[in-house]
C-alpha positions in Angstrom: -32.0 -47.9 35.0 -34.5 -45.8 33.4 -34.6 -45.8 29.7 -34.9 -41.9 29.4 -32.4 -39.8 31.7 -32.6 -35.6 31.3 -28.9 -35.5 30.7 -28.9 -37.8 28.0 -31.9 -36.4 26.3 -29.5 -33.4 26.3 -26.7 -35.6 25.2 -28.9 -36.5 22.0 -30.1 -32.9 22.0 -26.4 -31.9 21.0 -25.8 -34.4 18.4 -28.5 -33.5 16.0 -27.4 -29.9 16.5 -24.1 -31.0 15.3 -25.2 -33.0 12.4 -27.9 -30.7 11.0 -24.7 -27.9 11.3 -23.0 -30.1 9.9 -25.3 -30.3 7.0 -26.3 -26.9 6.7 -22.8 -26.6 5.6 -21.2 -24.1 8.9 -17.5 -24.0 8.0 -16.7 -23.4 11.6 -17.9 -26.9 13.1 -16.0 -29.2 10.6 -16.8 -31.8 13.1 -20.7 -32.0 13.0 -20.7 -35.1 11.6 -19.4 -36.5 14.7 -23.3 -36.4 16.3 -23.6 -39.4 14.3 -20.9 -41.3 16.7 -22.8 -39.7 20.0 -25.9 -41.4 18.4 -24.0 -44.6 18.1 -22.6 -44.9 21.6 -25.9 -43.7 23.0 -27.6 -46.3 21.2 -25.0 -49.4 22.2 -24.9 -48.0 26.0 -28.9 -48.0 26.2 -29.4 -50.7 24.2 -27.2 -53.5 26.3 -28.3 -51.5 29.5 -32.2 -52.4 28.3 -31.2 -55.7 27.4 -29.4 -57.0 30.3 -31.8 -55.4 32.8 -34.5 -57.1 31.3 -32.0 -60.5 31.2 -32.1 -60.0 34.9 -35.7 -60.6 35.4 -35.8 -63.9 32.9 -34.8 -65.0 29.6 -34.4 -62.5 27.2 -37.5 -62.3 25.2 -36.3 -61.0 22.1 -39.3 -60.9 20.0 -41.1 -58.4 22.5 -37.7 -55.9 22.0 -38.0 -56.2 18.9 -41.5 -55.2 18.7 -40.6 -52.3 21.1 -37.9 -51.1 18.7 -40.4 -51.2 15.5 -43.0 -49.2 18.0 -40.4 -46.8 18.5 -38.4 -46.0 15.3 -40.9 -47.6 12.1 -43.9 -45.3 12.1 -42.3 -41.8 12.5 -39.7 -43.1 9.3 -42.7 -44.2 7.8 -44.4 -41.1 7.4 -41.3 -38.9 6.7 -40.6 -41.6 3.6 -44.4 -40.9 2.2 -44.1 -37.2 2.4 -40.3 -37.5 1.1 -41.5 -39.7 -1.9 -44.5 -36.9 -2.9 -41.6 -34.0 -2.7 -39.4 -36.4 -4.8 -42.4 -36.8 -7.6 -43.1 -33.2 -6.8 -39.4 -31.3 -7.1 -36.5 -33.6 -8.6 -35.9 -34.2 -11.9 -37.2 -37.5 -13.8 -33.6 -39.0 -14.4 -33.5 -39.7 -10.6 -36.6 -41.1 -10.1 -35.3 -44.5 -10.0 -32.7 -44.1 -8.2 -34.5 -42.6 -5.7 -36.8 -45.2 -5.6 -33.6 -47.1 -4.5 -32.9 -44.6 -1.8 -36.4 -45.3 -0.7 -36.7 -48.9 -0.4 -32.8 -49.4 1.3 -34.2 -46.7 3.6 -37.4 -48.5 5.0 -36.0 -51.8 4.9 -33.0 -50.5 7.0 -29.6 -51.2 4.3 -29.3 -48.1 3.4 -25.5 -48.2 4.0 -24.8 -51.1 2.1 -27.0 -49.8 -0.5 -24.9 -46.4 -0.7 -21.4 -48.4 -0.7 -22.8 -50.4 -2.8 -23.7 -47.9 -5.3 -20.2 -45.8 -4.2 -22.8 -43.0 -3.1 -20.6 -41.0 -1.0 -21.7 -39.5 1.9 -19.2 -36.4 1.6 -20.1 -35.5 -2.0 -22.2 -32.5 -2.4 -20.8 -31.6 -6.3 -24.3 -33.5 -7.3 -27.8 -33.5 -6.5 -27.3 -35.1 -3.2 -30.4 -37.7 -2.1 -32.9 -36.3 0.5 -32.6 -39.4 2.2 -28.5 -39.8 2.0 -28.6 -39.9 6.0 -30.6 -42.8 6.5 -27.5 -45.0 6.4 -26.6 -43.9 9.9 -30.3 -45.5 10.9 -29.5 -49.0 9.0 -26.5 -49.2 11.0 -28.4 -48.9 14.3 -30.9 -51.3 13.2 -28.8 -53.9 12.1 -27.4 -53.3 15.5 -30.8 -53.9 17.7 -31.2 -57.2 15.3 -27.6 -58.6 15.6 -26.4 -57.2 19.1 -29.6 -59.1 20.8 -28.7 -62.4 20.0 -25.3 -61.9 20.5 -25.7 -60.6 24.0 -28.1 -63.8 24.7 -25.5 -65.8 23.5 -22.6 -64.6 25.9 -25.5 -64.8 28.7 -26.4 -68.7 27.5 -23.0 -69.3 27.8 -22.3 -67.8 31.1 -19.1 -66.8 30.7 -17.5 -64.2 33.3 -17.7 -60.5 33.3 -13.9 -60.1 32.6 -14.4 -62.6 29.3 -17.1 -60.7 28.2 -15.0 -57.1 29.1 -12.4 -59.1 26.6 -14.4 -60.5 23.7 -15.9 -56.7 23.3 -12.4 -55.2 23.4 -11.0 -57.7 20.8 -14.2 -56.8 18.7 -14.2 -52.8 19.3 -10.2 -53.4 18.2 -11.1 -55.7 15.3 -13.8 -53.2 14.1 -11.4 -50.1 14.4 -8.8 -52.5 12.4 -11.7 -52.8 9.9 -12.0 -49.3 9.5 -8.9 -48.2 8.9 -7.7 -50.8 6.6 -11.1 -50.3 4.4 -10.5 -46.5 4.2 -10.0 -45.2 0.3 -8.9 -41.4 0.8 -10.5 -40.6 -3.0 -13.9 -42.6 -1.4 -14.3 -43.4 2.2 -17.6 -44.4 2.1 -16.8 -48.0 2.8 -15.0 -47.0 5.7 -17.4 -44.9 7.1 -20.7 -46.2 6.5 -19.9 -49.8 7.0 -21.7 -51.8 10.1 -18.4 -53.8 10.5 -16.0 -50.4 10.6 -19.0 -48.9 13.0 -19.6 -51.5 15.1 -16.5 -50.4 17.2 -18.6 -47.2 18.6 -22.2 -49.0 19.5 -19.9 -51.7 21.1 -17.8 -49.1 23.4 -21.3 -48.1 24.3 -22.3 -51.7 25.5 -18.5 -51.7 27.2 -19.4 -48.8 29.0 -22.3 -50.7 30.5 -20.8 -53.7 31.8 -17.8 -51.6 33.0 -19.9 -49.6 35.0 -22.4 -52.2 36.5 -18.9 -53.6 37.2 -18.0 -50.4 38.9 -21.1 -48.2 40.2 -19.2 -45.7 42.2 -17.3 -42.9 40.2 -19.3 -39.9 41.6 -16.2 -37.6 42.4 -13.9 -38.5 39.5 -16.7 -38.0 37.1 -17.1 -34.6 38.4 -13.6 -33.9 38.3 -13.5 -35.5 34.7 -16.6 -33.8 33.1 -14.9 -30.2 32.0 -12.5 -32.1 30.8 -14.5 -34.6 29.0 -16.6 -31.4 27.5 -13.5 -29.7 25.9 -12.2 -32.6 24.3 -15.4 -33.4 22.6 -15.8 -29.8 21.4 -12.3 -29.4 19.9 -13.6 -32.3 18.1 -16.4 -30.8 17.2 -14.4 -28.0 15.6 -11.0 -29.7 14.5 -12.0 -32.9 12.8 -12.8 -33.0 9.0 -14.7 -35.7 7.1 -11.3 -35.5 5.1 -8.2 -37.0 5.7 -7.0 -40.2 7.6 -7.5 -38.7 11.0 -10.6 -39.7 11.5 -10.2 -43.3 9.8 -7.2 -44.3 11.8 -7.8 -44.1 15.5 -9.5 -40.7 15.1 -13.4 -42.9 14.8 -12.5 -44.5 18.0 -11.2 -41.7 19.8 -14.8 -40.1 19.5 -16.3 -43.0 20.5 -14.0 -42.8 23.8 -15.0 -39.3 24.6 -18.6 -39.7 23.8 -18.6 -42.6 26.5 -16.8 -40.2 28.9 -19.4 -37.6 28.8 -21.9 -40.5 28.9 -20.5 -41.6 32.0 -19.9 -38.3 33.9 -23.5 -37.3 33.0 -24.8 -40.5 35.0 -22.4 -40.5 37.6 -22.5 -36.6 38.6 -25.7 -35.3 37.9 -24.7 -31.8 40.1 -21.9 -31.0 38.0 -22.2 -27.7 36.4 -22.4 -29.5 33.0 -24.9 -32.3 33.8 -27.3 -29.3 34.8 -27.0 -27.6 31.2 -27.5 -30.9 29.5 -30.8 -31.3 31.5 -32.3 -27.8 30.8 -35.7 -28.0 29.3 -34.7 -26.6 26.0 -31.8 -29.2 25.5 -34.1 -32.1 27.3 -36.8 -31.2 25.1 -35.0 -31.0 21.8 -33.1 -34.4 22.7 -37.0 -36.2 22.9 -38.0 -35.1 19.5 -33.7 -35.8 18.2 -35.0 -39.2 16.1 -37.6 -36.5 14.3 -35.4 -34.0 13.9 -32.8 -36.5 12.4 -35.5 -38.0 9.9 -36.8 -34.4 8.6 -33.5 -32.4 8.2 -32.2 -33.6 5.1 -35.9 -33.7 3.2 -35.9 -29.8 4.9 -32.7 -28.9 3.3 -33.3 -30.2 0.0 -37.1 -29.5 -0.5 -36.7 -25.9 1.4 -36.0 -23.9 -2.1 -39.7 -25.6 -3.1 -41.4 -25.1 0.2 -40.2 -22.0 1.4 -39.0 -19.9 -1.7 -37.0 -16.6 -1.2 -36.6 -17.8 2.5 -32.5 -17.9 3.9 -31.9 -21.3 3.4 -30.5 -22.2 7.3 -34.1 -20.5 8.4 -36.5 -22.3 6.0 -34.6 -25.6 6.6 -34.9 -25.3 10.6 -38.8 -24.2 10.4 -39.2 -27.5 7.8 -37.2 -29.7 10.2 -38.7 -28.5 13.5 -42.2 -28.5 12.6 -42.9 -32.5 10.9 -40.4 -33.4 14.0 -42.6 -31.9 16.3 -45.8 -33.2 14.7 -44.1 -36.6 14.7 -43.4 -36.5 17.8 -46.5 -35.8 19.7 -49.0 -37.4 16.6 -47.4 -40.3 15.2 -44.8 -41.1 18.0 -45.6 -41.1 21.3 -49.5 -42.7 20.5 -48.1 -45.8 18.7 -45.4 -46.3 21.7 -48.4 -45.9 24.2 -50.8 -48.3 21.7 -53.1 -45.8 19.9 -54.9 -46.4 18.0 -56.3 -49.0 19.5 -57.5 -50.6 16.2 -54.4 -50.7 14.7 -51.7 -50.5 18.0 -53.4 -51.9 21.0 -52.1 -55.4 20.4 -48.5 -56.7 19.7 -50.8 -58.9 17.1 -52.5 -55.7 15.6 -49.2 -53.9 15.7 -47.1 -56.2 14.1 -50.0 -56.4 11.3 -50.7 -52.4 10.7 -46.8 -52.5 10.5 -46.9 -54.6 8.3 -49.5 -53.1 6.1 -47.7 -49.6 6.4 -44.4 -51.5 4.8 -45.9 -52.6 2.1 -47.7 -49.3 1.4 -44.5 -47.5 1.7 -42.7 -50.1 -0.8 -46.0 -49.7 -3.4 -45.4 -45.7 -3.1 -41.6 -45.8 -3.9 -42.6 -47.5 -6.5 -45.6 -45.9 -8.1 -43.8 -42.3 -7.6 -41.0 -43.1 -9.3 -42.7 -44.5 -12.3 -42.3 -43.1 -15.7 -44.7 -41.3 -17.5 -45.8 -42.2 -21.3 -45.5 -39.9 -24.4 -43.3 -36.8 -25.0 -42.1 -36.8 -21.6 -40.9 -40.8 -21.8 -39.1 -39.8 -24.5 -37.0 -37.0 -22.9 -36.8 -39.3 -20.1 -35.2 -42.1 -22.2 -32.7 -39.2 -23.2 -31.7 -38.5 -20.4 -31.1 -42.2 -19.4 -28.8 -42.6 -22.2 -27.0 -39.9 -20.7 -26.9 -40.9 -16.7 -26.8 -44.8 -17.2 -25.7 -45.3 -20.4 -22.6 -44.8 -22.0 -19.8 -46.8 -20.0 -18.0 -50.0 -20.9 -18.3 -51.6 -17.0 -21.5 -49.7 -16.3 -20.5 -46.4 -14.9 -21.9 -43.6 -16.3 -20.8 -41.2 -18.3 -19.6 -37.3 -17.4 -22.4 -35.9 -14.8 -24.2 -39.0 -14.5 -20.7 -40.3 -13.1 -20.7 -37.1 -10.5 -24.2 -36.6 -10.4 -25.6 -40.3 -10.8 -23.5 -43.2 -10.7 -22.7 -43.2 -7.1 -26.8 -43.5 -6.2 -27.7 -46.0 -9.5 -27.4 -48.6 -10.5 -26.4 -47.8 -14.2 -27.7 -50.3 -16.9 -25.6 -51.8 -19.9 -24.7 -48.7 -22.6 -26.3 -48.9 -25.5 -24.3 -48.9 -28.6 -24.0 -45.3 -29.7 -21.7 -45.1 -26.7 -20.3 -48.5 -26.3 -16.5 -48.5 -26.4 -16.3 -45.6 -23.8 -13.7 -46.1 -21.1 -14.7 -45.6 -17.2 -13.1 -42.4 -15.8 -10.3 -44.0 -13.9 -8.9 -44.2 -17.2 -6.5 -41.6 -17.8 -6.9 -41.2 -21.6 -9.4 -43.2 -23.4 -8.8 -43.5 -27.0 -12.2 -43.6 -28.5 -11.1 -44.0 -32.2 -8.3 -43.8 -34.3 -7.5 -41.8 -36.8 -7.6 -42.3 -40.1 -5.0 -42.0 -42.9 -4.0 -38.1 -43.6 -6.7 -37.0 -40.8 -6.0 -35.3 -37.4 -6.8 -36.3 -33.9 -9.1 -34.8 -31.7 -9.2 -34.4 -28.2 -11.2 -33.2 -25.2 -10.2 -32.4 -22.1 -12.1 -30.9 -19.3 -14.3 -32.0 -16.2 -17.7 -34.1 -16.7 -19.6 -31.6 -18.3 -16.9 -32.1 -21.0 -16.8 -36.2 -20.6 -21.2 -35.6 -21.2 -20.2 -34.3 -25.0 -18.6 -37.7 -25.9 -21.7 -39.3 -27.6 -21.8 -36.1 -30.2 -17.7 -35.6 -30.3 -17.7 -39.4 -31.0 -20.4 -38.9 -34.3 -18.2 -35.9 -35.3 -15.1 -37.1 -35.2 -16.5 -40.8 -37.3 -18.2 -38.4 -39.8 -14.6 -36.6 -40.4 -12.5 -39.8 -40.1 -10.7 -38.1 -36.8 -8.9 -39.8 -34.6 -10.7 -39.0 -31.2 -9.0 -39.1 -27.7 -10.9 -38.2 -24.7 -9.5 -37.0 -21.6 -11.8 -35.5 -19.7 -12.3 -36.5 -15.9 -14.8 -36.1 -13.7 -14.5 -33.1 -10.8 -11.0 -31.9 -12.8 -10.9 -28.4 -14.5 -7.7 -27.1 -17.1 -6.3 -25.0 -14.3 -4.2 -27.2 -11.5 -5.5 -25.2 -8.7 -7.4 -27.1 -6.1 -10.7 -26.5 -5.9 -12.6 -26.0 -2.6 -16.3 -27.6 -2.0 -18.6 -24.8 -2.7 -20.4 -25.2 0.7 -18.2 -26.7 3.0 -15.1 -24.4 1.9 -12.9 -27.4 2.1 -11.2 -29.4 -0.5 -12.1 -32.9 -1.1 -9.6 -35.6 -1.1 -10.6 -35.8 -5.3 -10.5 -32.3 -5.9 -6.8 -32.7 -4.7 -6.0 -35.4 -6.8 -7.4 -33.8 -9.6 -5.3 -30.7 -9.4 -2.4 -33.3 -9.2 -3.0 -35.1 -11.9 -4.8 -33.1 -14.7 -0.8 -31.2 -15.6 0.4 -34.9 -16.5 -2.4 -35.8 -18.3 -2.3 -33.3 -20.5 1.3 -33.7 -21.4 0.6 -37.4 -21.4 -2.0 -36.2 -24.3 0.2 -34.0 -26.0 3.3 -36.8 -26.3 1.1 -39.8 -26.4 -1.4 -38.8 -29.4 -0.4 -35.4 -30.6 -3.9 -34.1 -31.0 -3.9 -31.5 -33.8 -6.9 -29.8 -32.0 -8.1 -30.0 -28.4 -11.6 -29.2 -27.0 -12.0 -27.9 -23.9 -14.8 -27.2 -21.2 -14.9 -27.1 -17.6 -16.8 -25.2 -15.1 -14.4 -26.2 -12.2 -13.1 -22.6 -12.6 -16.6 -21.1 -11.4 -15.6 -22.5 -7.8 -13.2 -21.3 -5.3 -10.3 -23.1 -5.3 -7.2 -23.1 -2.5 -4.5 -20.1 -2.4 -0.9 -20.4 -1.5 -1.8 -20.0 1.9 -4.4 -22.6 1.9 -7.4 -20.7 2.5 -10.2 -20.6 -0.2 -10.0 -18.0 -3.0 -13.7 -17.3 -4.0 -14.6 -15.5 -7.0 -15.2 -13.4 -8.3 -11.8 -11.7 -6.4 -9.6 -10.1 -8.3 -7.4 -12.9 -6.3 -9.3 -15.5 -7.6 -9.6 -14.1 -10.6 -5.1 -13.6 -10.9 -4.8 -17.3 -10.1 -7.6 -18.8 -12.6 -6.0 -16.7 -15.6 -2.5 -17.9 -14.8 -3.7 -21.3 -14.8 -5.5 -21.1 -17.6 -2.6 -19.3 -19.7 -0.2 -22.1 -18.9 -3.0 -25.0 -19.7 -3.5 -23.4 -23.0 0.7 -22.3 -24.2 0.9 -26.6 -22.9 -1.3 -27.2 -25.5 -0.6 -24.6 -28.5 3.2 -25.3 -28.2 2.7 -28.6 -28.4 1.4 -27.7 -32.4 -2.6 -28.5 -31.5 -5.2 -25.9 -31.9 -7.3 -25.3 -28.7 -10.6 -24.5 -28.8 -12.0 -23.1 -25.8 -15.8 -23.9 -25.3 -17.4 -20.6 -23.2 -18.6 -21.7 -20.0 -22.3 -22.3 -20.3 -24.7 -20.9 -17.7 -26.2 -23.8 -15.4 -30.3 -23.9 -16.4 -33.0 -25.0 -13.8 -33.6 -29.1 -13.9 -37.2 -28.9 -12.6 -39.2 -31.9 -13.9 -41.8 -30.3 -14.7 -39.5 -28.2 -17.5 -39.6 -31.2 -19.5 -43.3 -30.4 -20.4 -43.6 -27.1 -20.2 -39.9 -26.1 -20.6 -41.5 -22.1 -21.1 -42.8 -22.1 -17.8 -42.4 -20.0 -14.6 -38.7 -21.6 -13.3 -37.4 -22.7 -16.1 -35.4 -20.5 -17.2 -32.0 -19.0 -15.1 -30.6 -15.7 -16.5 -26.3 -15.9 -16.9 -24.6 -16.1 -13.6 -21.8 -13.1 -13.2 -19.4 -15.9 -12.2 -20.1 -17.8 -15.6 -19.4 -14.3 -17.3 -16.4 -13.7 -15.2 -14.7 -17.1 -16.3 -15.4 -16.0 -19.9 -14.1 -12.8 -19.8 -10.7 -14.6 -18.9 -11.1 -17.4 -21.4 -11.4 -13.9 -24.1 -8.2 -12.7 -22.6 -6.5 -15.9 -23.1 -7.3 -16.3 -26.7 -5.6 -12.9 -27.3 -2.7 -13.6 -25.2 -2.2 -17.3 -26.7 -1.9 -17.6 -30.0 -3.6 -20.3 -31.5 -6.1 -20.2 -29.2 -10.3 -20.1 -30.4 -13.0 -19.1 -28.4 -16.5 -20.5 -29.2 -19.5 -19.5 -27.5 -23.1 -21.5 -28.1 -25.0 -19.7 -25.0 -27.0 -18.2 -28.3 -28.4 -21.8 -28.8 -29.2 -22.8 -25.4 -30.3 -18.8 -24.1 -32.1 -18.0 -26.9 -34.1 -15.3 -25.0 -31.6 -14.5 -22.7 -32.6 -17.4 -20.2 -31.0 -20.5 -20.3 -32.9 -23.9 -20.3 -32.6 -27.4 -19.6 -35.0 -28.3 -22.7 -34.4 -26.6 -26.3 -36.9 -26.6 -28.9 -38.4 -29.8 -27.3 -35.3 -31.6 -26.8 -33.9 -32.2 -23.4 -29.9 -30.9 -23.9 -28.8 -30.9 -20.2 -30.4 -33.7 -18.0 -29.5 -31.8 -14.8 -29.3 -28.1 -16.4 -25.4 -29.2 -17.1 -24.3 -32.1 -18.3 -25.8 -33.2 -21.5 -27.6 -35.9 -22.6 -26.7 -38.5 -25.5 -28.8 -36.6 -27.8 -27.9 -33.2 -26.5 -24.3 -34.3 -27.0 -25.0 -34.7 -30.5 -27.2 -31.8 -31.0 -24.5 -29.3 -28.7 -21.4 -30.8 -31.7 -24.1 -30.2 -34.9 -23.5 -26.6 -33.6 -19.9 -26.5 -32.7 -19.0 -28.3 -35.9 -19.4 -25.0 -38.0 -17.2 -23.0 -35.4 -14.2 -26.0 -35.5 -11.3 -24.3 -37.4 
């Protein structure tokens, strides 16, 4: 049983389609994703096949598979981690540096899903700067696989136990992992769920159950033809029915796939005339499937480096040329001459290969970690700023406002340092960060995590005027109620829904609990689409959108003016460019963005609602942070907006010196 079959190589060709799809955000294959669990079963059906033919010719020599799997996957993710690590230095702002350098080192030494769920770095979220190497968990899971499923299969040979036992043992682990899965899944986070070797292990070991089922059973020729149309359209309605939302997938849907992914596999071995079988083994499709593993390791780094490599360039087009080339290179430089022992000085040998490996490792590690090394002077500084914003700021070390949707869920946030100590995490529905003091008011601020980032300069505000302070603001949650939809994916997230169903109640739960004589607000939820009546998207700037946004907005603000508070709306602030290379030169080419019209849109209704509402106050500070026009990330030499929105501690503070004058 050959290793490499056309029809596979096709197979493999049409996952990374679907995941890089997937990625590249087309709203009409929901189910891209999916690819991954192709992968899987691929990989548990060659895998055992591999194994147990070699079993067949003498003990299993498991140190020489191993090698063979380090030949074959290690060099190629080597090099794509280098170049990613330059790009990383190059392109992202400083304040992810280190985790980065996280992303980096769970990638090459093959946890990378442990180290996301770990780190609650979900694989669905795309509200932040996503990692370039927020695949590579997929990878980990394999190789955990080709380490575990080895001695586990020499085991069940040692032990000689019959076919049907071993049949059984797989089914009551396949079961036991599907089990896993579903009873790990957290709708509002399912990265346990999904990412998880234990919830995965159900697919890879379907794969190894197709194997034994059909050395069991080598016939099948005419009911795999019969079967493979059939087998074709139920993994493409998957492809374009199931969402990465919802318990579908989590409960039975996971496994499912898995099935139908072993169907296809087995019709495209058992009837290789089938009209199918013939279009999986077309040269384009065979010869995309050989340079799949490339392709996977380079499409994310090509989606998120394109803007930098390719400027002005359709994003879809610049990120296939970026993928498609350093696979290609991979491929036929890096790939193929290690697997065949070239160079010789470094490869010939299992001895020289195991040491250049070895070497190469190391060097990887040592470059993660020089890259993402801080820089001294001026820059430290804003650097330190910035880290007081993304992992500081939280009582049980998550961070505060963006850093909790931009940062926490890829950190590993340190201790907050006492300027914000006291701060409540954001599963906290209202976090009462001072009281007042005798004859003073209460403040309050509501809004999303651009709001929740002003706490450390509300906080000095409110203990400089004797306020009471309450804030409510929550991460991914606007003033509005309406669900918002997931800018690229046009779909809402299982948070954006609880946030619409929650943020009504708070408020009230506010207004009752504390009676706040004057509430603060800012979101930029409102920029987004959000879900009609009828459940499609709503994009702005519509005059749909733009009906449903001011409605919202009118019965946030009469909640809160009837209620005897003063609100004070803050004017949407234009997002500003978070290039690193602002914080030193913050005049430069890039880093400046001129006012988006959906910004201005959203402020033309907050204008009509403060002459609708009585009691309403509009203040605007785009002045101070546009000064010419052009908004920036760094203001006279101070760094306001780590990520060109949410604020930093010091920006905080500098953002309420400005807004204190403007209080009524």
């Amino acid at each position: 049983m050959p290793e490499r079959r056309p029809a596979l190589d096709g197979l493999r060709a049409v996952a990374v389609v679907a995941v890089v799809l997937y990625h590249l955000r087309a709203p009409w294959l929901p189910g891209g994703f999916l690819g991954v669990d192709l992968f899987f079963v691929l990989s548990g059906y060659l895998i055992t096949g591999l194994l147990l033919r070699d079993a067949e010719r003498g003990p299993l020599d498991l140190a020489a598979f191993w090698v063979r799997r380090a030949r074959r996957l290690l060099p190629a993710l080597v090099v794509m981690l280098g170049a990613v690590l330059v790009a990383i230095r190059l392109w992202e702002p400083a304040p992810l540096w280190r985790v980065r350098q996280g992303d980096a080192l769970a990638a090459l030494f093959y946890y990378a899903n442990w180290h996301d769920i770990g780190a609650a770095h979900s694989y669905f979220d795309d509200t932040a700067a996503p990692s370039p190497l927020r695949h590579m968990w997929s990878l980990a899971v394999e190789e955990q696989w080709y380490l575990l499923w080895p001695l586990v299969l020499a085991a069940l040979i040692a032990l000689r136990l019959s076919r049907p036992t071993v049949v059984a043992l797989l089914c009551a682990a396949t079961a036991a992992s599907a089990v896993t899965m579903a009873v790990l899944y957290d709708p509002a986070d399912p990265i346990r769920s999904y990412a998880g070797t234990d919830a995965r292990a159900q697919q890879l070991l379907i794969g190894a159950l197709l194997v034994l089922l059909t050395r069991r059973y080598p016939g099948g020729a005419a009911p795999a033809a019969r079967l493979a149309p059939a087998a074709a359209a139920a993994g493409l309605v998957l492809l374009l029915t199931v969402r990465d939302s919802g318990d579908f997938y989590y409960r039975g849907g996971a496994t499912l796939t898995a099935a139908v992914c072993a169907l296809l596999i087995w019709c495209a071995e058992r009837a290789p005339g089938t009209r199918l079988v013939r279009l999986l083994a077309t040269g384009p499709l065979r010869g995309l499937g050989r340079i799949s593993y490339g392709v996977y390791l380079w499409h994310i780094p090509a989606i998120a480096f394109a803007p930098h490599l390719l400027p002005g360039v359709p994003a879809p087009a610049a990120a296939v040329v970026l993928t498609l080339g350093p696979a290609l290179l991979s491929y036929h430089l890096v790939e193929r001459p290690v697997r065949a022992g070239r160079p010789r000085f470094a490869c010939r040998t299992t001895g020289r290969f195991v040491t250049s490996a070895a070497a190469a490792v190391a060097a990887c590690a040592l470059l993660a970690t020089a890259v993402t090394t801080r820089p001294d002077g001026r820059q430290s500084e804003q650097l330190a700023a910035a880290d007081r914003a993304v992992f500081g700021g939280a009582a049980d070390g998550a961070a505060v406002g963006g850093p909790a949707a931009a940062m926490a869920r890829t950190g590993d946030p340190s201790a907050p340092p006492p300027a914000e100590a006291g701060l409540c995490p954001d599963t906290t529905s209202l976090c009462e960060r001072a009281p007042a003091r005798p004859g003073q008011r209460t403040a309050a601020v509501v809004g999303d995590s651009v709001a929740r980032s002003l706490d450390p300069g509300i906080a000095d505000l409110a203990a400089r005027k004797g306020w009471g302070y309450i804030l409510a603001a929550h991460n991914g949650c606007g003033l509005t109620g309406l669900v918002s939809v997931d800018p690229g994916s046009g779909r809402a997230k299982p948070f954006m829904q609880q946030c619409a169903e929650q943020t009504p109640g708070r408020i009230r739960q506010l207004l009752a609990d504390y009676r706040p004589g004057l509430v603060i607000a800012y979101s930029r939820w409102e920029n987004f689409a959000h879900l009609g009546t009828d459940g499609r998207p709503v994009a702005p700037p519509s005059a749909r959108w733009a009906t449903d946004v001011h409605d919202g907005l009118r019965a946030f603000a009469e909640t809160v003016v009837h209620s005897g508070a003063t609100l004070v709306l803050i004017s949407v602030l234009p997002a500003a460019p978070a290039d690193p290379a602002c914080l030193t030169h913050p005049d430069g080419r890039g880093c400046g963005a001129a006012p988006d019209e959906t910004t201005a849109a959203v402020n033309r209704i907050y204008a009509r609602i403060r002459d609708e509402v009585p009691g309403v106050k509009l203040v605007s500070l785009q002045d101070a942070l546009c000064p010419d026009g052009r908004c920036r990330a760094v203001v006279d030499g101070l760094l306001v907006r780590f990520d060109g929105l949410h604020f930093s501690a010091d920006g905080a503070r500098w953002f309420a010196q400005r807004l204190e004058p403007l209080l009524p």
